[in-house]
N, C-alpha and C positions, 0 to 999 in steps of 0.2 A: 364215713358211710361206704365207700367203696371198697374197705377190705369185706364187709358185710356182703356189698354187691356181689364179689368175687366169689367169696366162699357160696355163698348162695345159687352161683352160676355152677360153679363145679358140682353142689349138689344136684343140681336140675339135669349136669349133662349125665353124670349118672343116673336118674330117674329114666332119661330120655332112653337112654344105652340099653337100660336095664331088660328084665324080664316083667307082663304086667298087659294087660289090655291097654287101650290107648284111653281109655276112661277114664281109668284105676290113674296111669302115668298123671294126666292131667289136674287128677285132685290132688295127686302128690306134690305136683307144679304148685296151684293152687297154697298150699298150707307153705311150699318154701317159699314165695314170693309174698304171702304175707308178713311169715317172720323175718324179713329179710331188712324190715321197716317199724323199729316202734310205732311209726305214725300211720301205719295200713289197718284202718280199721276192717275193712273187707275187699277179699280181693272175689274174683268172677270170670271165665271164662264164657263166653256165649258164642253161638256159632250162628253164622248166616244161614239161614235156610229163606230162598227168594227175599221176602220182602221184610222178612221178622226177624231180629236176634232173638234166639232162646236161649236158656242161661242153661251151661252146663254144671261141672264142676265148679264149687264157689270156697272160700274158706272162710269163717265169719257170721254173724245170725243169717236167720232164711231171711228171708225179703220177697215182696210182693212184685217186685219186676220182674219176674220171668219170663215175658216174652215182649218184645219193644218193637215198636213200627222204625224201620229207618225213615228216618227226618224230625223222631220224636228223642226230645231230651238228650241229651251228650253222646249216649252211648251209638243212636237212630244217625245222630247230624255228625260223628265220624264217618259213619259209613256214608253217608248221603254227600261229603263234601271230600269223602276219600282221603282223610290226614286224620291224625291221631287231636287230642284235646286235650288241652290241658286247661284247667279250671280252678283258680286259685278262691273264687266266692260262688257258692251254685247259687245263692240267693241273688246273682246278677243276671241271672241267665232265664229269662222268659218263657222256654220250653224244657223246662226243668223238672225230671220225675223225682218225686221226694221218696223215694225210695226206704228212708231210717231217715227221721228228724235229726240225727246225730248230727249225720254228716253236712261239712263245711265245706270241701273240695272235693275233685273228680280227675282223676286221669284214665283216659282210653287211649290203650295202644292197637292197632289194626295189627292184625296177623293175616300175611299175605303167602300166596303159591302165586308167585308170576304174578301176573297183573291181577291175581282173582283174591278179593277180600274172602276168607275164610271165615273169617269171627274177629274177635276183639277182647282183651283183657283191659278189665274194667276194675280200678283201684280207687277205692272212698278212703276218706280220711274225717276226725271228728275236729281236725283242726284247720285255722283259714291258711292259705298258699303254703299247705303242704310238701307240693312239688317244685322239684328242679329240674334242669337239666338231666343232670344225674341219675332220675330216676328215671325220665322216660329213654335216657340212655339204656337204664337198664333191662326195663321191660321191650324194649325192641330186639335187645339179644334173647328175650325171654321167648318170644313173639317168636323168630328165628328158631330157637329151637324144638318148638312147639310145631311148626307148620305145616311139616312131612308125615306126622302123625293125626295133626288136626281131623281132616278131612276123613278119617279111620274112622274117630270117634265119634261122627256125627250120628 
């Protein structure tokens, strides 16, 4: 999976580089960090705006979460406890937005400027402990090269 990662990242830092609104960059993010993972049923970009993520760029069916209270469901309680999630069963987790019946697991990774949470990319999968390491390794560099532009695209 990491030569996957890699090529994946090289695509992103060209996307980043590239020419393109910061929107436009971001769906493009979007659609490589989903292919980047047979097991990425949906990926999602959402941005902090005060007390709500709102779902930006996403790649994947629409979904009815589109805008989530922080402290609410995986994506809410990253931001509220300031660390990314990783969720190998959502059907364990109490404040759990069911967002697609599909989905088995959850990864959120925080995208940060400085201390200030920007948003967060939010990765489902339809299978149970989809994630490793590995991945949230990889979406933190993703996260990273996202962050300078983020706050563009808001």
């Amino acid at each position: 999976m990491s030569e996957r990662f890699d090529e994946a990242l090289r695509d992103i830092e060209t996307v980043v580089a590239g020419e393109g609104t910061p929107r436009n960059k971001l769906r493009q993010v979007a659609n490589l960090v989903r292919a980047a993972n047979p097991l990425y049923s949906w990926v999602g970009l959402y941005y902090l705006r005060g007390e709500v993520l709102e779902l930006g760029p996403f790649s994947g069916l629409p979904t009815s979460c589109t805008r989530i209270a922080v402290g609410k469901g995986v994506c809410g309680t990253a931001v509220q406890q300031r660390k990314n999630q990783v969720i190998h069963d959502v059907h364990q987790i109490d404040n759990y937005l069911a967002c697609s019946p599909a989905v088995r697991s959850e990864l959120v990774v925080l995208i940060w400027r400085g201390h200030e949470i920007l948003g967060e990319i939010d990765v489902d999968s339809d299978e149970l402990a989809a994630f490793t390491p590995a991945d949230e390794r990889f979406l933190d560099q993703v996260a990273a090269l996202t962050a300078p532009f983020m706050a563009h695209a808001l």
